[in-house]
C-alpha positions in Angstrom: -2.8 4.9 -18.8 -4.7 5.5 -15.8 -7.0 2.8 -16.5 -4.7 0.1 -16.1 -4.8 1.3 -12.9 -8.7 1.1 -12.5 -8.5 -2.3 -14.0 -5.8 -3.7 -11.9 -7.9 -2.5 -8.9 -11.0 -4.0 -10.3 -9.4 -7.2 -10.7 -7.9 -7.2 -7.5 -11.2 -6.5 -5.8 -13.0 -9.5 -7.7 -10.5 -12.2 -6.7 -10.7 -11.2 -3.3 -14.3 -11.6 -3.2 -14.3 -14.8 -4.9 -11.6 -15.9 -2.4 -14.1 -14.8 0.3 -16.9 -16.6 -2.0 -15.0 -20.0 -2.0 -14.0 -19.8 2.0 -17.6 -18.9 2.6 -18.5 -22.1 0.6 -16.3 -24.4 2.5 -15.9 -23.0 5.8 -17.7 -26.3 7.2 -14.4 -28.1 6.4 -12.0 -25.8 8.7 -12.1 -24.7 12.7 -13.3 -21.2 13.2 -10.4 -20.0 13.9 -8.9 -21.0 10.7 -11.8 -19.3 8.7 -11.1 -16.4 10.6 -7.2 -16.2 10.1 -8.1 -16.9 6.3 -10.4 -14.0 5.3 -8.1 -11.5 7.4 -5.4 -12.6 5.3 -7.5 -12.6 1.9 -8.7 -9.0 3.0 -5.5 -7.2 4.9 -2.4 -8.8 2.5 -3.8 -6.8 -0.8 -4.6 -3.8 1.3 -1.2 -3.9 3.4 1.0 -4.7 -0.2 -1.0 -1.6 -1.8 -0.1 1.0 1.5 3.7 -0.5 1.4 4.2 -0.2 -2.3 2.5 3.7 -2.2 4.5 4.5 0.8 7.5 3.5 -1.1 6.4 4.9 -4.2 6.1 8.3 -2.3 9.6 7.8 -1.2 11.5 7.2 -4.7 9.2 10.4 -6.5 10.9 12.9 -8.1 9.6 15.8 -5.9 10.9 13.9 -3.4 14.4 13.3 -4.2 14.4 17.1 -5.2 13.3 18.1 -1.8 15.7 16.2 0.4 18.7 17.0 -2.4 17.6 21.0 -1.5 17.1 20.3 2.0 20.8 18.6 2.1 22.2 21.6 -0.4 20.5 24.4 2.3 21.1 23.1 4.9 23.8 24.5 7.8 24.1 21.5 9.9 22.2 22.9 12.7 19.9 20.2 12.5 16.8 20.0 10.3 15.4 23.5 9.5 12.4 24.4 6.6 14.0 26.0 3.5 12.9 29.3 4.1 14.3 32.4 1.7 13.6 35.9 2.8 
């Protein structure tokens, strides 16, 4: 199942380049500054949606959850304090 991964990747990586293909192409039609704001967004939306969704991801794992559930079961309420067992 890990390659759907790979190919979701893959596919993500070719249609930004084409996107930076095309606004190559017709970058004689915009201002600069418009070209510019474009391929930031083309490049740093796919990478910023990937780093939110893993972050997130991270957040909702089961090791996760069953760390903060032991950390909330051990704790004594002086504050946050490593589950260490002696």
């Amino acid at each position: 199942m890990i390659w759907i991964a790979g190919a979701g990747s893959l596919l993500l990586l070719a249609l930004v380049v084409v996107g930076l293909v095309d606004l190559y192409r017709h970058r004689h039609t915009m201002e600069t500054w418009q070209v510019v704001v474009w391929a930031l967004a083309l490049i740093l939306v796919p990478v910023g949606g990937l780093i939110i969704y893993l972050v997130w991801r991270l957040s909702r794992s089961e090791t996760m959850q069953d760390a903060r559930a032991y950390q909330e079961e051990h704790s004594s309420g002086r504050g946050p304090v490593p589950p260490v067992e002696l």
